[in-house]
C-alpha positions in Angstrom: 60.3 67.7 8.2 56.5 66.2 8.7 55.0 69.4 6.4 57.4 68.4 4.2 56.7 64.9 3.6 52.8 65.7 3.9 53.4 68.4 1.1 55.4 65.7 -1.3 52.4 63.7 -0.6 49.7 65.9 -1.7 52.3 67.1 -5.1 52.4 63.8 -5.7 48.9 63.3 -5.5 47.5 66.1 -7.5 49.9 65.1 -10.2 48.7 61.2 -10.7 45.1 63.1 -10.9 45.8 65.5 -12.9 47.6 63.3 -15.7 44.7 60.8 -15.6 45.6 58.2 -14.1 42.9 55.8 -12.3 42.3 52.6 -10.7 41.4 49.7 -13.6 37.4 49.9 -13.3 37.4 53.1 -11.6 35.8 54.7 -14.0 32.7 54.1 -15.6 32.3 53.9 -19.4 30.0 56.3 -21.6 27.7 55.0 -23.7 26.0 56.2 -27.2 22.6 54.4 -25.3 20.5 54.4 -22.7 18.4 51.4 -22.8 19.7 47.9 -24.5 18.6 44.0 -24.5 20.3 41.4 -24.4 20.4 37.8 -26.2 21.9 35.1 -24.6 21.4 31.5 -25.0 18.7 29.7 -23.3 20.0 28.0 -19.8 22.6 28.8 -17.5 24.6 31.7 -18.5 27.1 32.7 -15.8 28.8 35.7 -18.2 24.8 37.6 -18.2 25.1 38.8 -14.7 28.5 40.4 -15.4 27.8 42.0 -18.1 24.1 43.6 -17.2 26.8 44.4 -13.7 28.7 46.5 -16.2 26.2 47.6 -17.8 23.9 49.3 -15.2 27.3 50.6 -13.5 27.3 52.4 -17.0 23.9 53.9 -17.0 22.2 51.7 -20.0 19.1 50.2 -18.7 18.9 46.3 -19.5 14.7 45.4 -21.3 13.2 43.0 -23.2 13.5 43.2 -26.6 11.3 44.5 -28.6 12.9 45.1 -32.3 13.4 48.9 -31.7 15.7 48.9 -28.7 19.4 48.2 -29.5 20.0 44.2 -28.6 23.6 42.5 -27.9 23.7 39.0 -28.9 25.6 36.9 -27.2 27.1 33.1 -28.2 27.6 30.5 -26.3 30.8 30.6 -24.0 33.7 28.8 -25.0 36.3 27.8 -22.3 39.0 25.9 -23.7 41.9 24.4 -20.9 45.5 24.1 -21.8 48.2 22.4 -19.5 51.0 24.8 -19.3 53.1 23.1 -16.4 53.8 19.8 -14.7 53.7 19.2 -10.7 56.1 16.5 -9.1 53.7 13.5 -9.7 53.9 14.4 -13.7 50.4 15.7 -14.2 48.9 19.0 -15.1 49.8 21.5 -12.2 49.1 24.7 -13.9 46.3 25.7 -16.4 46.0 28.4 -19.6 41.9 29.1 -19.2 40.7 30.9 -22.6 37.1 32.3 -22.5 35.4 33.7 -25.3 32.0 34.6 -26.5 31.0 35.7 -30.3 28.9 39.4 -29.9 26.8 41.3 -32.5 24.8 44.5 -31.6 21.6 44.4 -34.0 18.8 46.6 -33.9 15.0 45.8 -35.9 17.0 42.1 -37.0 19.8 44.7 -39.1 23.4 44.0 -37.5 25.2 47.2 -36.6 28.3 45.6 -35.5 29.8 42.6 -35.5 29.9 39.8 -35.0 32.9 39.8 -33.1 35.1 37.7 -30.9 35.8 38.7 -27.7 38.6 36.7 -25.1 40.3 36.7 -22.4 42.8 34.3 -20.9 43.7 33.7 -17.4 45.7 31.1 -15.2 44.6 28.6 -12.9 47.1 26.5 -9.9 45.1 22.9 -9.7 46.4 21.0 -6.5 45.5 17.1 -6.7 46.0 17.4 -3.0 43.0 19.6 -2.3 40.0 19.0 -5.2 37.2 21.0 -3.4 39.7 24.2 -2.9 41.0 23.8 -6.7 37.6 24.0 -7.9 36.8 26.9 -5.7 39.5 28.4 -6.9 38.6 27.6 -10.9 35.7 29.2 -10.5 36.8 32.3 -8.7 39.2 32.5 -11.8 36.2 31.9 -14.2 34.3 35.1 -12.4 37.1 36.8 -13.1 38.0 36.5 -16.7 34.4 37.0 -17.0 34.1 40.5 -15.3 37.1 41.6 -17.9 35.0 39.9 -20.8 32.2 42.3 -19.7 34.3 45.1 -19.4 35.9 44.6 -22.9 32.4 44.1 -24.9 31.3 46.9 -22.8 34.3 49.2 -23.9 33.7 47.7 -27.7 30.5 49.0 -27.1 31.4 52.9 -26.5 33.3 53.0 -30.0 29.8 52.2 -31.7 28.5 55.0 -33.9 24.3 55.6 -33.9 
């Protein structure tokens, strides 16, 4: 009975892998480039580190620009916050979070694509009870919907024809 279950196992297993299927960010994505810069707005900007993350785990080498490399430009972020429930005391107890960025790939100052919008939404608990834990927690969510903006630009980015 033990070979038996250990031999559904491995069926079982050979057939997810052999239809395709794969953990979400398992796989890396293939890029038409090798090396790309990147334009982002002067100051803080959390959304940067994601996205060279993604980036690199894609095998495109993040440089300076210098008009003849491929550069992504990047707008500001825009987080907009949208009550969605109400705890007992009747104030906001659940949050919509919406994050979005406005992307164009340009290389020597001609746009190749874009500009486009790219967004993401997420959900976020806020307990009045505990500030310092809810704002942990908002950020965590923030790093989050800004690992899945990176991945979606970066997936934008393998339909572009050179």
């Amino acid at each position: 009975m033990n070979a038996l279950r250990r031999l559904l196992l491995i069926s079982l297993l050979v057939a997810l892998s052999g239809c395709g299927f794969a953990l979400r960010g398992a796989q890396t994505a293939v890029l038409p480039m090798q090396r790309m810069a990147l334009t982002v707005p002067s100051g803080p900007y959390p959304l940067q580190g994601a996205l060279e993350d993604t980036l690199e785990a894609s095998n495109v080498e993040i440089v300076h620009g210098n008009g003849q490399v491929l550069e992504l430009a990047l707008s500001a972020e825009q987080l907009e916050r949208r009550a969605i429930s109400i705890n007992t005391r009747a104030g906001a107890g659940q949050y919509e979070l919406m994050l979005s960025v406005d992307a164009a790939l340009r290389q020597g100052g001609q746009v190749i694509a874009g500009p486009e919008t790219f967004q993401v939404r997420g959900t976020f608990y806020e307990d009045t009870a505990n500030i310092s834990g809810s704002n942990s927690g908002l950020e965590l969510t923030l790093n989050d919907m800004r690992r899945e903006l990176a991945d979606n630009i970066v997936r934008r980015l393998q339909a572009v024809e050179l």
